[in-house]
VOBA-217002 format. One record per residue (C-alpha): residue number from 1; x, y, z. Coordinates in pm, 1 decimal. Example, Ala and Ser with C-alpha at 12.3 -4.5 7.8 and 13.67 -1.06 7.14 Angstrom:
<sites>
> num px py pz
> 1 1230.0 -450.0 780.0
> 2 1367.0 -106.0 714.0
</sites>
This chain:
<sites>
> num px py pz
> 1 12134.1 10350.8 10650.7
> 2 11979.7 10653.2 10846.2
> 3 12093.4 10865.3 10611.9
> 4 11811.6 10703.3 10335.4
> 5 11546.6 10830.4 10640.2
> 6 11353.1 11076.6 10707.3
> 7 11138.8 11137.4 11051.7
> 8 10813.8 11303.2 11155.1
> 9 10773.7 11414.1 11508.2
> 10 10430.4 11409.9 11625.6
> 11 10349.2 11579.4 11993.4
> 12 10692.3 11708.8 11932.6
> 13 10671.6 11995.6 12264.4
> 14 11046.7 12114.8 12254.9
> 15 11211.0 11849.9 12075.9
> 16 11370.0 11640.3 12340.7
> 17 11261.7 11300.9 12101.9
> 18 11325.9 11478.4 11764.3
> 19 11701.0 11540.4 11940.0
> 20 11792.9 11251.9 12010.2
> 21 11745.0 11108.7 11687.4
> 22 11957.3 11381.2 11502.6
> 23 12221.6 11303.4 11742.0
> 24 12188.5 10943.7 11579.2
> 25 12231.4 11065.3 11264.2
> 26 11904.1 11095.4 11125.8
> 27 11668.1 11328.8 10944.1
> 28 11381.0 11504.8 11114.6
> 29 11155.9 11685.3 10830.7
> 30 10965.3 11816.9 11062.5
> 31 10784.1 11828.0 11413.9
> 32 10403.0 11912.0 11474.9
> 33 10278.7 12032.1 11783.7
> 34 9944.7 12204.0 11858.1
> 35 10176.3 12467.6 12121.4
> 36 10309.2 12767.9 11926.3
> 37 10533.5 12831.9 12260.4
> 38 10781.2 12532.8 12128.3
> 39 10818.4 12647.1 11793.2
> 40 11190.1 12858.5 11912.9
> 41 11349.8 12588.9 12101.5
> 42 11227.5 12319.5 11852.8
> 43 11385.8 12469.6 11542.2
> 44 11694.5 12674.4 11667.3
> 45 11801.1 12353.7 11858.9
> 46 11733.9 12080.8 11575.0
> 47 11699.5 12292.5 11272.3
> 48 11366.1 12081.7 11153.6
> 49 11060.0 12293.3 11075.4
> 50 10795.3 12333.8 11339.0
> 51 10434.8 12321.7 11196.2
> 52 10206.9 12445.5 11452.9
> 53 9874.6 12210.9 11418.9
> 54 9633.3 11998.4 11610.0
> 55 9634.4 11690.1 11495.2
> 56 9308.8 11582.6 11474.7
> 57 9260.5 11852.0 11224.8
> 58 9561.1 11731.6 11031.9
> 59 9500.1 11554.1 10693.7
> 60 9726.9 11250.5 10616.8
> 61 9834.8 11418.3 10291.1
> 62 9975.6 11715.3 10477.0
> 63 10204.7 11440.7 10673.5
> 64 10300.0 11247.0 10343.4
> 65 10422.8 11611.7 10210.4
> 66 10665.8 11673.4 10452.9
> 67 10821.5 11352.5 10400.8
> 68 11103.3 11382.8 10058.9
> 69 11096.3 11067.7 9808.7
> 70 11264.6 10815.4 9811.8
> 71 11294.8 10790.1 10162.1
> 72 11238.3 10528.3 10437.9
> 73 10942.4 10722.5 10648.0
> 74 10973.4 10707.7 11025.3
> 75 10661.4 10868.6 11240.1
> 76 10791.0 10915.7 11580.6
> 77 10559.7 11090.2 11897.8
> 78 10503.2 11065.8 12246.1
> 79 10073.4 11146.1 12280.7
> 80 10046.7 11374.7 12626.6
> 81 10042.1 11153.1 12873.7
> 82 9796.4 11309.6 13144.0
> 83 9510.4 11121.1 13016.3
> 84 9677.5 10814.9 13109.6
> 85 9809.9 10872.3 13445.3
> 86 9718.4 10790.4 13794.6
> 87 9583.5 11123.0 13916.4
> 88 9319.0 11170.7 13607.5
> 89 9301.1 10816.3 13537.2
> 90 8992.1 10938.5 13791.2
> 91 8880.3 11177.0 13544.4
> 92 8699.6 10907.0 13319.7
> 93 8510.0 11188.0 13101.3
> 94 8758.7 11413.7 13053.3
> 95 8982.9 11096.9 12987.4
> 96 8793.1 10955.8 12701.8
> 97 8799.1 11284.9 12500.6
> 98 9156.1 11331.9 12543.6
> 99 9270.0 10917.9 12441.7
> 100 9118.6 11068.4 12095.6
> 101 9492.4 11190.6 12074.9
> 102 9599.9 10818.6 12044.1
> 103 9355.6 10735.4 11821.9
> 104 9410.0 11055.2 11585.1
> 105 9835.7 10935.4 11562.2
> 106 9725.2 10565.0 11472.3
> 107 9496.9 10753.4 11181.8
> 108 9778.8 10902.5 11088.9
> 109 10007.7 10578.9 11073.2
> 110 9705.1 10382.3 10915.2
> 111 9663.3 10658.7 10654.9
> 112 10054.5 10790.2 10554.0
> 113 10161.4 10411.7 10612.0
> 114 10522.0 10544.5 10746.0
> 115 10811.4 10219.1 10748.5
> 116 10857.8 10265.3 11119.7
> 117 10647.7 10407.2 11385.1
> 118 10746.8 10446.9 11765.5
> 119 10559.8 10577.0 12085.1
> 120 10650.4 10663.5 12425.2
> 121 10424.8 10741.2 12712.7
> 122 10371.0 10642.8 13072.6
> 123 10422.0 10319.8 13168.6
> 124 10001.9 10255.8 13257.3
> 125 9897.1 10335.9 12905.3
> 126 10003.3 9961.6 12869.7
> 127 9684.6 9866.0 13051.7
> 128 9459.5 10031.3 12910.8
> 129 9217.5 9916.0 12633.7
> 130 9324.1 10233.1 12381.7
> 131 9612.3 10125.1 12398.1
> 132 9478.5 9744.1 12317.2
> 133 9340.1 9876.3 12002.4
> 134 9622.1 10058.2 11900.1
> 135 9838.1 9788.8 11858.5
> 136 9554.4 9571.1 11725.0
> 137 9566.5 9878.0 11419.4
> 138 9938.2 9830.8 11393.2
> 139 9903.3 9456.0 11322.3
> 140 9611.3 9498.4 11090.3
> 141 9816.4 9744.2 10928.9
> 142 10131.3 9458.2 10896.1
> 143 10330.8 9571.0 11124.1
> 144 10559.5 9378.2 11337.0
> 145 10509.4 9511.7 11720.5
> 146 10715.1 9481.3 12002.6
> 147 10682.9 9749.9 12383.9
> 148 10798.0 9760.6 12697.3
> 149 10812.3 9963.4 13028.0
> 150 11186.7 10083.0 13068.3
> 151 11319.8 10202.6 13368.8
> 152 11557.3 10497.8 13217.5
> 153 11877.6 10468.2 13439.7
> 154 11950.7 10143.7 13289.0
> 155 11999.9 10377.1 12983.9
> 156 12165.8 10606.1 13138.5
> 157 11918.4 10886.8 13206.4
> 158 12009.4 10954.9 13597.3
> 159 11575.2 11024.7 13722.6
> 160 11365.1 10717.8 13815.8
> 161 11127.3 10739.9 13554.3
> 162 10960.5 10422.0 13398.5
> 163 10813.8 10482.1 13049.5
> 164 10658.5 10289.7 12794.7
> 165 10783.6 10263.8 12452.9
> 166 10691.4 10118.7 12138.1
> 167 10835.5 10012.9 11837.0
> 168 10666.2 9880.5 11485.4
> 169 10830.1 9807.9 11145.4
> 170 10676.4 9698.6 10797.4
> 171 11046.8 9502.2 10761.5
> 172 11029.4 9281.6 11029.1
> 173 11081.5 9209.9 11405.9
> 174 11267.8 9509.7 11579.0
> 175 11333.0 9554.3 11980.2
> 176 11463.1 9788.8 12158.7
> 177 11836.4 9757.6 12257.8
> 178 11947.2 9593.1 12594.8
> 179 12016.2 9848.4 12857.1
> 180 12341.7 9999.4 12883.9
> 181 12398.3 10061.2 13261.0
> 182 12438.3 9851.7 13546.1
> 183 12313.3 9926.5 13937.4
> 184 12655.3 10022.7 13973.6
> 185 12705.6 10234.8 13686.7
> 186 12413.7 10409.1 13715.9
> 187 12458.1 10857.1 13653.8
> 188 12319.1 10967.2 13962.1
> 189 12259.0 11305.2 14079.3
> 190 12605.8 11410.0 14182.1
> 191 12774.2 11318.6 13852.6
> 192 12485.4 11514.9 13691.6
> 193 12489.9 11836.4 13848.5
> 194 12749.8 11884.6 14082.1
> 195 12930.6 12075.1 13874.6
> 196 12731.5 12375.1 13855.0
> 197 12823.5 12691.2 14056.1
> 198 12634.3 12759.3 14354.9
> 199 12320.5 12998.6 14360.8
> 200 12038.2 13109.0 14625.7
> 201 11642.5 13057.4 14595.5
> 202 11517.4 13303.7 14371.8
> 203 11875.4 13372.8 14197.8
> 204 11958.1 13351.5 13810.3
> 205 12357.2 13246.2 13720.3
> 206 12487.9 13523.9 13539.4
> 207 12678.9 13292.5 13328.6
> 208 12411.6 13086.5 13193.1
> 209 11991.4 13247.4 13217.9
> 210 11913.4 12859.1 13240.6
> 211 12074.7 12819.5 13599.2
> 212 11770.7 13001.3 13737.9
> 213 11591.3 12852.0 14100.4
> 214 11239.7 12982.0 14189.4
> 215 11162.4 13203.8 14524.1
> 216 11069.7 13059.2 14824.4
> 217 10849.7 13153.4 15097.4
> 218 11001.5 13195.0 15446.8
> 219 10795.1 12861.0 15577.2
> 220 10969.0 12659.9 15301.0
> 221 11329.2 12832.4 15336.5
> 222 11285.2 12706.0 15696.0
> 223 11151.0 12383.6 15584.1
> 224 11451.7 12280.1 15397.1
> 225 11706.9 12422.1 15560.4
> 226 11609.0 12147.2 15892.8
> 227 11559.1 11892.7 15561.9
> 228 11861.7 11618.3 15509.2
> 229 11950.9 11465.6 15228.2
> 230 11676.2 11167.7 15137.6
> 231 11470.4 11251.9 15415.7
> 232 11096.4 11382.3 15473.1
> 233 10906.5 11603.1 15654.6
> 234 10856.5 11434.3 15984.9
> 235 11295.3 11595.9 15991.9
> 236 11131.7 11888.2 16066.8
> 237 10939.7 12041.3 16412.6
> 238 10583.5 12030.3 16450.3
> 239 10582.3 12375.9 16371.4
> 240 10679.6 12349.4 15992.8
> 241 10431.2 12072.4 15926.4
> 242 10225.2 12204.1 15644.0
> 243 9838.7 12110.0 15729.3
> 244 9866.2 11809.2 15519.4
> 245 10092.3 11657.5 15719.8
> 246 9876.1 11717.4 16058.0
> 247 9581.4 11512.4 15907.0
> 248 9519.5 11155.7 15942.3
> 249 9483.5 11097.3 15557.2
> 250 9848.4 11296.4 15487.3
> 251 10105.9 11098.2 15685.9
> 252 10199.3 10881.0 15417.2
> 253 10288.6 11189.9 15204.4
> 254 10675.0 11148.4 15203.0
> 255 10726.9 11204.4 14829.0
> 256 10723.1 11589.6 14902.5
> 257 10917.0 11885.0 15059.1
> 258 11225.1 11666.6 15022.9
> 259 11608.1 11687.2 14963.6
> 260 11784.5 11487.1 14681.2
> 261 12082.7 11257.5 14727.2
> 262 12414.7 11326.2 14607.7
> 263 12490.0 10951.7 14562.5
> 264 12147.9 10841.1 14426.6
> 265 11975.5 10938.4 14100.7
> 266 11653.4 11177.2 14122.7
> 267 11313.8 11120.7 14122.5
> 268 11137.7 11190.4 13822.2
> 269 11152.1 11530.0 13673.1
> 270 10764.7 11665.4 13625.1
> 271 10645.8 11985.5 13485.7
> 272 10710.3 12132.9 13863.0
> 273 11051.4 12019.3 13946.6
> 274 11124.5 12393.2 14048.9
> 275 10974.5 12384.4 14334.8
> 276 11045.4 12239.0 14638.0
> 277 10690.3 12118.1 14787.9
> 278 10576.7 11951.5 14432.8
> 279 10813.7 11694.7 14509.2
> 280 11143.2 11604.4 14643.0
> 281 11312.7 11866.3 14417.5
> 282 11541.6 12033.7 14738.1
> 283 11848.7 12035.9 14663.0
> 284 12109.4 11784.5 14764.8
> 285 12308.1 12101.7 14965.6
> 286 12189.2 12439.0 14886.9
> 287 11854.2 12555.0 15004.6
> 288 11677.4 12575.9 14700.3
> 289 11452.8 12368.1 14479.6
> 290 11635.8 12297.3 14124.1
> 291 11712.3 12559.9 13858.2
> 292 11613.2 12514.7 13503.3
> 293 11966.3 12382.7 13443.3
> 294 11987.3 12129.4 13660.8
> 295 11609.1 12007.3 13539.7
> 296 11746.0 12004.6 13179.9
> 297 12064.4 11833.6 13273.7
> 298 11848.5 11532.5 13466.2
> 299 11628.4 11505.2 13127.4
> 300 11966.3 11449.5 12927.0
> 301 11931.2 11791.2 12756.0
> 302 12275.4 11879.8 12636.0
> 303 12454.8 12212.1 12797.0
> 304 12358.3 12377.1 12468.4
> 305 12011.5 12330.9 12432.2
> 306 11864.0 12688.2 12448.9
> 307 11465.8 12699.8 12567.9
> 308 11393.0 13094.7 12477.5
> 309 11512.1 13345.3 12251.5
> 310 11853.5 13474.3 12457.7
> 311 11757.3 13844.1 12397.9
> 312 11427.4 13829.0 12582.2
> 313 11495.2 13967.5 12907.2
> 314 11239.7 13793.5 13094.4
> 315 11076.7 13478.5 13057.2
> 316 10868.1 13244.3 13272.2
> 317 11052.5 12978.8 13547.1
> 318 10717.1 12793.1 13546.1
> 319 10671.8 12819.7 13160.4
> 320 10991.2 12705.7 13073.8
> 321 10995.1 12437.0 13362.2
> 322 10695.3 12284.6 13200.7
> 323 10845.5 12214.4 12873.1
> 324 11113.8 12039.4 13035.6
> 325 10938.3 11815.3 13236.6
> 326 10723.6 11706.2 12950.2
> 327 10941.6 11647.8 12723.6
> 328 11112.9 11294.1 12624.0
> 329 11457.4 11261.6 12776.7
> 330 11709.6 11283.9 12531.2
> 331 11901.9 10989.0 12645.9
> 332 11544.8 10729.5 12628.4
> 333 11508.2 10922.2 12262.6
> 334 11884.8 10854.7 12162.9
> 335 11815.9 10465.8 12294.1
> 336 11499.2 10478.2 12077.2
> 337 11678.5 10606.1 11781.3
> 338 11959.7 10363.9 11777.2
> 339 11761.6 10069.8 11840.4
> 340 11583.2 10173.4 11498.8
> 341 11925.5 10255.8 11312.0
> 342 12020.5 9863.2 11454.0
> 343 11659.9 9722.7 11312.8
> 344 11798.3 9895.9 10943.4
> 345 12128.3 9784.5 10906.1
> 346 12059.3 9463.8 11005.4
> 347 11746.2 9468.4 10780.7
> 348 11997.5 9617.4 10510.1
> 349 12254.0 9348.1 10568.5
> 350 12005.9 9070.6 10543.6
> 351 11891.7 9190.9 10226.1
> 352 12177.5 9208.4 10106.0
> 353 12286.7 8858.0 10196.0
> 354 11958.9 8729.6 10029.4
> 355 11992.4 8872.0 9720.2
> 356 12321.1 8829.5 9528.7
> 357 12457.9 8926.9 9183.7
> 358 12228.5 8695.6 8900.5
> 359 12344.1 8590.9 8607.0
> 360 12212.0 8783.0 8332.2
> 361 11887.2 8607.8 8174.1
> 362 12044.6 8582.6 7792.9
> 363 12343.6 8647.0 7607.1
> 364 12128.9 8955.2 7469.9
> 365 12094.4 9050.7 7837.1
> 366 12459.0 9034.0 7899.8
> 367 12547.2 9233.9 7538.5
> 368 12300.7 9507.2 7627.4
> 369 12450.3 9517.8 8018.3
> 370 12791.6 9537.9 7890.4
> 371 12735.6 9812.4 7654.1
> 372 12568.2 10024.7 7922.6
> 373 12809.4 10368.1 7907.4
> 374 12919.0 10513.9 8256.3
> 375 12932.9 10794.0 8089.3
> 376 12903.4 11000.5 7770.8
> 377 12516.9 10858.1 7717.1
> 378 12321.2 11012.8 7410.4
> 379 12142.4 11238.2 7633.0
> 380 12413.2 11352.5 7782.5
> 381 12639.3 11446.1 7504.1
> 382 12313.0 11628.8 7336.6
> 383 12246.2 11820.0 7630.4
> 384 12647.6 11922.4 7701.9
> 385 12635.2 12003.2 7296.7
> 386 12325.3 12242.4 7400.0
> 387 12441.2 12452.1 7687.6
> 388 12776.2 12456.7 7488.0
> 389 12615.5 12644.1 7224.8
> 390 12493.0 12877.8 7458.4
> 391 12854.8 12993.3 7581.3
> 392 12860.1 12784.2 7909.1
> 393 13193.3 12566.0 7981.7
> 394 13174.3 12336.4 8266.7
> 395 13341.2 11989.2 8425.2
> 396 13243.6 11650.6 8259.4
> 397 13242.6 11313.3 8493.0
> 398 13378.5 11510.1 8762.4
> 399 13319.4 11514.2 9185.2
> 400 13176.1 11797.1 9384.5
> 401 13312.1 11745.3 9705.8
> 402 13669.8 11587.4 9671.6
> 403 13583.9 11387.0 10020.9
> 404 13261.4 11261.6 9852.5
> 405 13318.4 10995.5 9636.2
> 406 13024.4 11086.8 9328.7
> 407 13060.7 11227.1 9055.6
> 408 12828.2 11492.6 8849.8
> 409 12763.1 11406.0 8528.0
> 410 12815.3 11797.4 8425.4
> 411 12935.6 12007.6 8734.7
> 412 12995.8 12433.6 8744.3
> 413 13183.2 12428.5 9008.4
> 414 13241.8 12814.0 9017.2
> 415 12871.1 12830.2 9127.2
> 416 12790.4 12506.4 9261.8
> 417 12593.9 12372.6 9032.7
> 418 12621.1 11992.8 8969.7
> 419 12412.2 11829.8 8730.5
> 420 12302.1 11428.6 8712.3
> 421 12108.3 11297.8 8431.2
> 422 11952.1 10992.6 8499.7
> 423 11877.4 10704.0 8312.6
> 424 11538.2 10573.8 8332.1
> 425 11531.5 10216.3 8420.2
> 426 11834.6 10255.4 8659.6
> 427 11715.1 10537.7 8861.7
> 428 11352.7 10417.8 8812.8
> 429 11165.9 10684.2 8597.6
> 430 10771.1 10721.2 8735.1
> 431 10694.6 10762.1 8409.1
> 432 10938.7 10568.9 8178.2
> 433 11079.7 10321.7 8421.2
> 434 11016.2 9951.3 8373.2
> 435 10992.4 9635.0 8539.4
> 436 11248.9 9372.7 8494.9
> 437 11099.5 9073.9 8474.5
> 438 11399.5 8831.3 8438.4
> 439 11622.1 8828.5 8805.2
> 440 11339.7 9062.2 8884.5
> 441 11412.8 9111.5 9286.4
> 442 11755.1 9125.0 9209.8
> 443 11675.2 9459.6 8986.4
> 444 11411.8 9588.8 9236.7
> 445 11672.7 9588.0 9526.5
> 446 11918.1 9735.1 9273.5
> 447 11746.6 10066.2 9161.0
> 448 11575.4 10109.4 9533.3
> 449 11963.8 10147.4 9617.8
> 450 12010.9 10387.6 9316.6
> 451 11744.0 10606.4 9459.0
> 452 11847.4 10602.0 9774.7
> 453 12174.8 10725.1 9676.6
> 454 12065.7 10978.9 9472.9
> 455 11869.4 11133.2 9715.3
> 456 12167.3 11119.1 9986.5
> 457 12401.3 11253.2 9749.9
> 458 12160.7 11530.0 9663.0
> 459 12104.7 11581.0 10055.0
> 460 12487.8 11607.6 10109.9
> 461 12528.1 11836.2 9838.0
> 462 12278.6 12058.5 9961.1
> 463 12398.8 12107.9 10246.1
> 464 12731.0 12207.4 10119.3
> 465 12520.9 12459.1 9930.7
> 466 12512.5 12333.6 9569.3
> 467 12228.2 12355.4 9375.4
> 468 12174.7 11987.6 9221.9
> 469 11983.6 11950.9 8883.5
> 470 11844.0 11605.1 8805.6
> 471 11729.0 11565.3 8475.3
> 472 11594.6 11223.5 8300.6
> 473 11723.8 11098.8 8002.2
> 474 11384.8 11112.5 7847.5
> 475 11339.2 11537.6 7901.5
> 476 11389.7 11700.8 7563.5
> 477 11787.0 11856.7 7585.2
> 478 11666.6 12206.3 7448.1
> 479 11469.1 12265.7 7743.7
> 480 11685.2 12052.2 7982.7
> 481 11976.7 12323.4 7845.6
> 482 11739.7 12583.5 7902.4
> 483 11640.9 12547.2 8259.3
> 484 12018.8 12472.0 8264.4
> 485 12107.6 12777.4 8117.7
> 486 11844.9 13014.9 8321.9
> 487 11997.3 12883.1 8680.1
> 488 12357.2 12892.2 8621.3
> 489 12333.8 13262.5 8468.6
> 490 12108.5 13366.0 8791.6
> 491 12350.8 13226.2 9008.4
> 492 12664.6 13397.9 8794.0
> 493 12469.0 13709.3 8888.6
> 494 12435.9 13651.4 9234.3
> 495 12757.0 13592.5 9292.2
> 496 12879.7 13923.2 9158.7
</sites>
């Protein structure tokens, strides 16, 4: 069913949401973020464009665009989530201007009216009253709501990080799926990153740029080196304490200048995992805070996942660091993604199961469907007869890709050119298509279904780089043979 989709990533930073739902098999179109810095890792990763734009500048018609026809839209984002956390939850000014970002997406959905919509952000957005009234615009809007705060490792993602997410569908009730770990099976940090070679503070892995730790001072090479594993400062002697510590107000600071545990899973990766007094980012052995790697690796990036252009020969730890730490992990945005592909099929079965085969209306309804051709249709025997004329010989009824069952209704297979032309009511013409109105749902279902496989077949064959011609049966042949004509001669040309 995801292959009838096709997503929008809003707030899309790196792609860490946007790659998790390719891994599930479906379509990204396209990811907008307001940071030209992504743009790299975004596309050479996923292969979706990257549109650079703030978007409370962008129009709903400029989403709509980037979505193709025919296609079951899905508007997917994850609104920055500083605005909504504990530390600037103090900032109430700065705050209000920057929940506009919430309200600008649920514009968007109320305006481009996608199928599906999901959000994720930090777990107290889900006391807040923006947050209220977004959902209040979902309902208004019909659709069917359902969020939660989910702690990640029961997914799988080996961090403690809690995070909100959201899911809404026009087609009915959708959850998210149960979670897919146990206490006991939870991926903690030794099964995560032990197997990395070894490197030093300050040190890049020759075999992979990524496996890069920051410097450290001499106070903080002395602070973790008499730091153990899950432990906190008061490990160390009075003459390491950083002034913080000494005052009244700072001894219940025990989230910093600490060592991870092998046998445990992390804390939560932020945008300053790298270093070792932003949190308890030490590592578990060596005495260093974590590379870039083993940041990635605890967000669920895959080993593959490339951040900057390879050729560069320098780029920023703290730069790079922060796009990590922001993004969604790609296990939580794999989770997200399936529980949607669940919410279609089952959708798809049910409709299905409602709507059987009628009975045609009339005996003249039954005549008329039993003398529907498969093939060799007026229109297509006048527009073969035309490009005939012209000197072109080509395939009749015949497939493109022998592991694809569909056939081309005219295919040049020499240059990859496969032709369909389409009826009007079956493929439902926008200009000549009409509206059954005997078994009328029945007939609705039925040409949705032949438009959803038209454009998947047309996707597929793209991809396997054939140029696909659709032509309706109501386009006058001459100039249906024409544009034929025109492409496959181009192409002939090409080729030589």
């Amino acid at each position: 069913m995801q292959r009838y989709t096709s997503v929008v990533d809003v707030f899309c930073g790196v792609g860490g949401l946007t790659h998790g739902f390719i891994l599930e098999g479906f379509n990204v179109v396209a990811g907008i973020d307001n940071d030209p810095s992504c743009k790299y890792a975004f596309e050479k990763n996923n292969g979706s464009k990257f549109i650079r734009a703030d978007i409370a500048q962008l129009s709903s018609k400029e989403v709509s665009d980037l979505y193709p026809e025919n296609t079951i839209k899905i508007l997917i984002g994850c609104a920055p989530c500083q605005p909504f956390s504990t530390y600037t939850n103090k900032l109430k000014e700065k705050n209000q201007k920057q929940w506009a970002l919430l309200e600008e997406f649920g514009r968007i959905i109320q305006e481009v009216q996608p199928i599906i919509v999901s959000m994720e952000n930090v777990p107290s957005l889900g006391s807040k009253d923006v947050f209220n009234d977004f959902i209040d615009l979902l309902k208004k809007n019909c659709y069917h709501v359902t969020w939660k705060n989910v702690y990640c490792p029961d997914y799988g993602v080996p961090q403690k990080r809690w995070r909100l997410v959201l899911l809404a569908s026009k087609l009915g009730g959708i959850k998210l799926i149960s979670p897919t770990h146990r206490l006991d099976e939870y991926v903690t940090v030794e099964k995560a990153i032990r197997h990395l070679p070894p490197i030093v503070a300050g040190e890049t892995y020759k075999g992979d740029a990524l496996h890069r730790a920051g410097i450290m001072s001499d106070m903080n090479m002395k602070r973790i080196k008499s730091s153990v594993p899950g432990g906190t400062w008061k490990d160390w002697p009075k003459s390491l304490l950083a002034p913080c510590h000494r005052k009244k107000s700072g001894k219940s600071y025990y989230n910093v200048y600490g060592r991870m545990e092998w046998n445990k899973i992390s804390p939560t990766i932020t945008t300053q995992f790298t270093g070792f007094g932003n949190g308890r980012f030490g590592h578990p052995e060596q005495n260093r805070g974590l590379s870039l790697r083993e940041g990635a690796i605890l967000q669920t990036f895959p080993m593959t996942y490339e951040f900057f252009e390879p050729e560069k020969d320098y780029y920023s730890l703290t730069h790079v660091a922060s796009h990590i730490g922001n993004a969604v992990p790609v296990g939580l945005a794999r989770v997200i993604a399936k529980s949607i592909r669940f919410h279609l099929e089952d959708y798809d079965k049910e409709t299905k199961r409602k709507i059987s085969t009628p009975q045609p209306s009339s005996e003249a309804a039954l005549r008329r469907m039993q003398a529907a051709k498969p093939r060799d249709t007026t229109p297509e025997v006048a527009i073969r007869s035309a490009i005939y004329q012209k000197g072109l010989r080509f395939r009749v009824d015949a497939k493109p890709l022998r592991e694809l069952n569909r056939r081309a209704d005219i295919l040049f297979r020499s240059v990859k050119v496969a032709i369909f032309i389409d009826g009007c009511f079956w493929h439902g013409c926008p200009l000549h298509g009409t509206q059954a109105k005997a078994n009328a749902e029945f007939w609705r279902v039925k040409i949705k279904q032949n438009r959803e496989r038209d454009v998947d077949t047309t996707q597929r064959l793209k991809k396997a780089g054939w140029k696909v011609i659709r032509i309706w049966e109501h386009e006058d042949s001459n100039k249906a043979s024409e544009r034929i004509y025109n492409i496959i001669r181009k192409r002939q040309k090409t080729k030589k």
